[in-house]
C-alpha positions in Angstrom: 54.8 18.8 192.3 58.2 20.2 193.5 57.9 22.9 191.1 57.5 26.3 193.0 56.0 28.6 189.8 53.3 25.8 189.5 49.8 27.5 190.7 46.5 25.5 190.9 43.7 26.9 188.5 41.5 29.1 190.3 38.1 27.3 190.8 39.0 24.4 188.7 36.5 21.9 190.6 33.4 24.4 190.4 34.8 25.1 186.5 35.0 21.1 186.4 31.2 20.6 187.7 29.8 23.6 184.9 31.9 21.9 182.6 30.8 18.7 182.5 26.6 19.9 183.5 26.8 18.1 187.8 24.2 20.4 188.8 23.3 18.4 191.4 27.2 18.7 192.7 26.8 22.3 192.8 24.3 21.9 194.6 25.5 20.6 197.0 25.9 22.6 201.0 29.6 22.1 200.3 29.8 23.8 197.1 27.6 26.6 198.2 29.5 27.5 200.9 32.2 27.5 198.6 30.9 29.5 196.3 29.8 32.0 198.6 33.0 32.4 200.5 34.8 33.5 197.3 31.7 35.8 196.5 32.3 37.2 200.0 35.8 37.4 199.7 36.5 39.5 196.5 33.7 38.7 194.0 31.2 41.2 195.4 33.4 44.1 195.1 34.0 43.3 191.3 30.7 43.1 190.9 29.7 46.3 192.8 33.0 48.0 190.9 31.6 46.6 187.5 27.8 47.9 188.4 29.3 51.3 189.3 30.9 51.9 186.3 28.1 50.9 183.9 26.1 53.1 186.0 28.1 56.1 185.1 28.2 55.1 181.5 24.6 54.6 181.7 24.2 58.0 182.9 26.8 59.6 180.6 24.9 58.3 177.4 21.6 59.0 178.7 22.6 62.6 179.0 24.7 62.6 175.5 21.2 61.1 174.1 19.2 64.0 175.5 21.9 66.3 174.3 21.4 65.2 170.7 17.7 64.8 171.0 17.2 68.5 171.9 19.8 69.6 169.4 17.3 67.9 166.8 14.6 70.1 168.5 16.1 73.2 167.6 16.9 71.9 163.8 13.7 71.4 163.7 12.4 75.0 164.9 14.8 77.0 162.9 13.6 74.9 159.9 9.7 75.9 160.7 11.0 79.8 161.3 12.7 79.7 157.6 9.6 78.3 155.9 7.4 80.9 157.6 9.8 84.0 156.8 10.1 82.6 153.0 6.5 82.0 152.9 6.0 85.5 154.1 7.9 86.2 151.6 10.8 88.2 153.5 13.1 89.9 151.0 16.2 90.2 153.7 15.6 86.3 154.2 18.8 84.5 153.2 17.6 81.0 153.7 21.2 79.4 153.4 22.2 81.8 156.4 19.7 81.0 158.3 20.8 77.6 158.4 24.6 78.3 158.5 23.0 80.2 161.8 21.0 76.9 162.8 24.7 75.0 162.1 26.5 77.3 164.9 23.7 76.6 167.1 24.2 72.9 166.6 28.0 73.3 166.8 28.0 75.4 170.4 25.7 72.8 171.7 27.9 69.4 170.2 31.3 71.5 171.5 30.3 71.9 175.3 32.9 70.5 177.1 30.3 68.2 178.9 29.4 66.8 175.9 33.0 65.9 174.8 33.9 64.7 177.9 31.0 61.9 178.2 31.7 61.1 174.4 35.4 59.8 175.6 34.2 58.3 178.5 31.5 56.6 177.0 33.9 56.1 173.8 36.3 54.5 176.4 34.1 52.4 178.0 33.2 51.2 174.5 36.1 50.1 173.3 37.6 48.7 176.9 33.9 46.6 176.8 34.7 45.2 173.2 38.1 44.5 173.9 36.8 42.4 176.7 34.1 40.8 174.3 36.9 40.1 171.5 38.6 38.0 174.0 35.4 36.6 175.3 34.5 35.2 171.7 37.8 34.0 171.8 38.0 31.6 174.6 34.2 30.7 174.3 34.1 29.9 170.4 30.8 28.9 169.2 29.4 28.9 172.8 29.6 32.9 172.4 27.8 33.4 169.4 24.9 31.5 170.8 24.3 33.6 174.0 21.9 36.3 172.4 22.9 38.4 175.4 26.4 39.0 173.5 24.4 40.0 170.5 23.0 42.7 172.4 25.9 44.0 173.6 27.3 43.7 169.9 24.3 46.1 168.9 24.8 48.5 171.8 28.5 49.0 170.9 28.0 49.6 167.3 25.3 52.1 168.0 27.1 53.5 170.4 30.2 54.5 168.2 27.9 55.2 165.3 26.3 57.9 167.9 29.4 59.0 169.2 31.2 59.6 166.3 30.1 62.3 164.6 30.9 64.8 167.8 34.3 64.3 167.2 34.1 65.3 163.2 32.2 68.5 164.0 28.9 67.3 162.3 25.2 66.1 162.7 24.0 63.3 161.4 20.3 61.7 161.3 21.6 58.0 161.5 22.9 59.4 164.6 19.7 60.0 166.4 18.5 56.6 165.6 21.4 55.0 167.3 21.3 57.0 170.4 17.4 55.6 170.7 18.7 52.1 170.1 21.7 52.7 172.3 19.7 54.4 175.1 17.1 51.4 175.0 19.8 48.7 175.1 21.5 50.3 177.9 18.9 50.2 180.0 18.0 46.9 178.7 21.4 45.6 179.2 21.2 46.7 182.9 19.0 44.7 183.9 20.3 41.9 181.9 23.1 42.7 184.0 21.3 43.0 187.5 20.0 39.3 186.6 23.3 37.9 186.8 
């Protein structure tokens, strides 16, 4: 006990009681107070940090998802405009110019600098998140794997890069814009999943 680098673990009754399932002992008035003396202390500002970034992430692939939504809109309206010339049977028609046009349309929308910059940001967050979920898995074992709130995440961060991805190769793809609806969803899902806590 004389050794001065020796620290106690942090929480190591309250981690003792979860541990071993003493409900009851946390419970208890004493634990409580405990409990809400280190919330007060430091834990709510975590918290309130963590909720503030996911909020801007939130916000950053909402508006990334709306991007490439409204990119698909236009695709889709050049692609009506060349079957009504062809069908109209326009001589000075050059069908595979019109779409090189429709892919420089595409292009100047994906290469906005807004667009960019929430794709590292969210591309950050991302890969900061699974990081944190790689150790996770690692210190809980087979606990992790049987939290389906984990799984979500899982899904959220593949999707994610798989609708990230493709900004930073300079194409457009359509596996993208079914990722940025399951992405968007479990965002929004994971929030409140997260708000619960």
């Amino acid at each position: 006990m004389d050794d001065p680098t020796w620290f106690p673990q942090p929480l190591s009754v309250a981690n003792a009681m979860v541990a071993h399932g003493r409900v009851e002992l946390l419970a208890h008035p004493l634990s409580q107070k405990y409990l809400q003396m280190k919330w007060n202390s430091y834990g709510k500002y975590f918290h309130l940090a963590n909720l503030l970034l996911y909020s801007v992430f939130l916000a950053l692939v909402t508006y990334f998802s709306a991007q490439l939504m409204e990119m698909e809109d236009v695709r889709e309206m050049n692609d009506v405009m060349v079957q009504e010339m062809l069908r109209r049977n326009h001589s000075h028609v050059n069908k595979t110019g019109t779409i090189n046009l429709l892919g420089e349309v595409v292009k100047s929308k994906l290469s906005t600098p807004m667009m960019y910059m929430s794709a590292v940001f969210v591309l950050t967050y991302i890969v900061v998140n699974t990081l944190r979920e790689v150790l996770q898995l690692y210190q809980q074992k087979w606990h992790y794997l049987l939290d389906p709130t984990n799984l979500v995440t899982w899904i959220l961060h593949i999707c994610t890069i798989i609708m990230i991805a493709p900004i930073f190769m300079g194409n457009h793809e359509e596996l993208q814009l079914s990722c940025a609806s399951i992405t968007v969803f479990l965002s929004w899902f994971n929030l409140l999943l997260y708000l619960q806590r």
